[in-house]
Structure formats: C-alpha cells, structure tokens
C-alpha positions in Angstrom: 0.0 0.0 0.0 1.0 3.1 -0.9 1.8 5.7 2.0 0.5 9.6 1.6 2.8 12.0 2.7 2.1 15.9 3.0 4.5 18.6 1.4 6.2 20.5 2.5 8.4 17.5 4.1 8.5 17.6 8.3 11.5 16.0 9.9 8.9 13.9 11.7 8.3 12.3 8.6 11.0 12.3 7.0 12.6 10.5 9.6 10.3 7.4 9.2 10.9 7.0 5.6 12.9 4.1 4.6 14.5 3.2 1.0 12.0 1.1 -1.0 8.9 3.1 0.2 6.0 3.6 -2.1 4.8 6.9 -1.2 1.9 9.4 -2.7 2.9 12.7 -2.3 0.5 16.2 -2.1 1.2 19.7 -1.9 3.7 22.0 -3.0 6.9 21.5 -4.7 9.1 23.8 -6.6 10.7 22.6 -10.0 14.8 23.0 -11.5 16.5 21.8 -13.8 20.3 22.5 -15.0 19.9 26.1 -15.7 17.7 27.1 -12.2 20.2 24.8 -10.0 23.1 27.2 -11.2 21.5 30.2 -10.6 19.9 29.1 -7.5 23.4 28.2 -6.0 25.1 31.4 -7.1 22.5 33.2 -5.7 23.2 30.8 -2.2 26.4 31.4 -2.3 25.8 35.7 -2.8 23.8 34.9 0.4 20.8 36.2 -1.9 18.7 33.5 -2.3 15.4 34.1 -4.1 13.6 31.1 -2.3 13.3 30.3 1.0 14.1 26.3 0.6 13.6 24.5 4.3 11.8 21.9 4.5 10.7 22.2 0.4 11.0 19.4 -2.3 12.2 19.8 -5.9 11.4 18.0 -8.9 13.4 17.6 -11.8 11.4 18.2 -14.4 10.6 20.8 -17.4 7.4 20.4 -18.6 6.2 21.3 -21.3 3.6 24.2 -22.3 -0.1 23.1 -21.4 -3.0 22.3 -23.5 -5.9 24.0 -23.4 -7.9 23.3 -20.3 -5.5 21.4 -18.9 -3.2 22.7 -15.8 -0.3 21.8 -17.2 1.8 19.8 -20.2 3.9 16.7 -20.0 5.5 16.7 -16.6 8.4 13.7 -16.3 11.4 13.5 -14.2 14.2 14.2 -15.8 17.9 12.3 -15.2 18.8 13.3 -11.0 22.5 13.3 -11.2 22.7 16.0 -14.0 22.1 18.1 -10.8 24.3 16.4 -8.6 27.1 19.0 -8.2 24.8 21.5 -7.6 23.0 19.3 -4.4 25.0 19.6 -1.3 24.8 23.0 -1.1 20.6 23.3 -2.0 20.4 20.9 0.9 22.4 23.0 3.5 20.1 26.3 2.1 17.4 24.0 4.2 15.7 21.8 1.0 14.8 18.0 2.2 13.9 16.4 -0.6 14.3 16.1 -4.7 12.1 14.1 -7.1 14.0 12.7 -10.2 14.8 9.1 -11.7 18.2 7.7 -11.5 21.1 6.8 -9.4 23.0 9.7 -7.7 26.3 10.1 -6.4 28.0 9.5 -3.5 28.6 13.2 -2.7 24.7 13.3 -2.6 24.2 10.1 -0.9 26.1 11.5 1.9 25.0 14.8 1.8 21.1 13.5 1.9 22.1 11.8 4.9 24.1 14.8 6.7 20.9 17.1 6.4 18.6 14.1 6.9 16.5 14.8 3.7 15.3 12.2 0.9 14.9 11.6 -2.4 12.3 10.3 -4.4 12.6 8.4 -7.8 9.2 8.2 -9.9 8.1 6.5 -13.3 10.5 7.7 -16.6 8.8 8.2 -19.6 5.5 8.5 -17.9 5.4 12.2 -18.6 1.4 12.5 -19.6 0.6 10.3 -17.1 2.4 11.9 -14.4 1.2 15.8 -14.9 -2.4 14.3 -14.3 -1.4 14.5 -10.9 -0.5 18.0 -11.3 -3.7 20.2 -10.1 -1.8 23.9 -10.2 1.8 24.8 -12.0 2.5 28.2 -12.2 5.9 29.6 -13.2 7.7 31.3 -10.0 11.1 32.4 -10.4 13.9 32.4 -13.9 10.9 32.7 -16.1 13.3 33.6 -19.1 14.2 30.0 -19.0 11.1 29.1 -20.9 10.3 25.3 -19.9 13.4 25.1 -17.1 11.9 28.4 -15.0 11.0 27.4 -11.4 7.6 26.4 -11.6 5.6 25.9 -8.1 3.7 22.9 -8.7 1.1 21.4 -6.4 0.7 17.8 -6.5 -2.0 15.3 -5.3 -1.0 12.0 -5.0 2.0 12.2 -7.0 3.5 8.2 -6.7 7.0 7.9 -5.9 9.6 5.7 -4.1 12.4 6.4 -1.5 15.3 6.0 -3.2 17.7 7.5 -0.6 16.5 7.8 2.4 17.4 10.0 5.3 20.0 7.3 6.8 21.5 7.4 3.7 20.6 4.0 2.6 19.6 3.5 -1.1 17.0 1.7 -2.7 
C-alpha cells in the first residue's frame, strides 16, 4: 500500500521513511532543472537567495507548455544526477527532498544523509501520465528560462519511491 505523505516535508516524517517506500505525495513543490540549480546556487552562495528552501521538495522536471484546459503539459522526471554538483549545497540552504529518476552520487548520498533529507525516484517516460497529478503549475522564479523556469507545482498523490533515504541508505 502506498503511504501519503504531506508537502512540505517535516522532519517527523522524514525521519520514518525508509528506502524502498511507495509513497503518494501532495502539496507543494518547486521545479529545476540545469539552468535554475546554477542560478539558484550562485545566488546561495551571494547569500541572496530568491527562495526560501527549508523543509521544500524539488522535482526535476521541465514540462512542457499546457494544452488548453489542462493545468499543465507533459511533466516527467528528468535524469537526477545531472544536478548532482549543484546538491550539497541546496540541501544545507534548508531543501529536504528532490524528485527525479536515477542513481545519484555519493557526494549526494552523503549529503542526503548529513541534512537528513530524501529523495524520491518516480516512473520515466510516464510524462502524460504523471502531470495528471499536477492540479496547479505556475511559473515562479527564472521565467526567461522558458520550460526550465522554477515552476511551483502542487501535487496530489503524485506516486514515488524512496530512493535515498534520510540514513543514507539507497534503494
């Protein structure tokens, strides 16, 4: 059975996740890709960061325009460790947990566990399918960006596994 959880993450529940999990997440979530991740860590490091990131979740995704009626396009994850460099120090600005698909690395691993956050892997190439769980999108920060602005989604029951979770241990 699939376990909801509530965004923004608490440390109360973060702490009772465990790799493997199948969870359904709902609420808020902010999404970067490549582009955001380096502006939002110069921006850290300037001490001038546009977001306030504790306890928030980001997705790694770039959807795509929406059709009409429809909240927004194609949402998949895209590959996680393209933004592993950029991690470590989004988790120490106060972020708990990233959505994505893939492996990461062991800077991130370690970093996940140091801050006691998570990450979450969900279905690849289920793009369409995914952004029907998607109920508001709009476009929040690096709008110039086009597709990989920040977008603040909201989900509702958005399925995903643990795939690090906060002790570190991967799925």
């Amino acid at each position: 059975m699939m376990r909801p959880i509530r965004l923004p993450l608490k440390d109360d529940v973060i702490k009772t996740l465990k790799a493997g999990d199948e969870v359904l997440l709902s609420g808020y979530v902010y999404t970067a890709r490549d582009q955001a991740h380096f502006r939002l860590v110069g921006a850290y490091t300037k001490k001038k960061m546009p977001l306030d990131l504790k306890g928030q979740v980001i997705y790694y995704t770039g959807p795509t325009p929406a059709c009409p009626g429809k909240v927004i396009g194609s949402c998949g994850p895209t590959t996680s460790s393209r933004m592993d460099f950029f991690t470590p120090h989004l988790l120490k600005a106060g972020l708990k947990g990233m959505i994505g698909k893939g492996s990461r690395s062991e800077d991130v691993r370690l970093a996940i566990k140091r801050h006691k956050a998570v990450y979450f892997i969900t279905i690849a190439g289920a793009g369409a399918y995914l952004s029907k769980r998607i109920t508001e999108a709009k476009p929040v920060l690096y709008k110039d960006l086009g597709a990989e602005a920040v977008y603040r989604l909201k989900l509702k029951d958005f399925p995903a596994i643990v795939g690090i979770d906060p002790m570190g241990k991967e799925i």
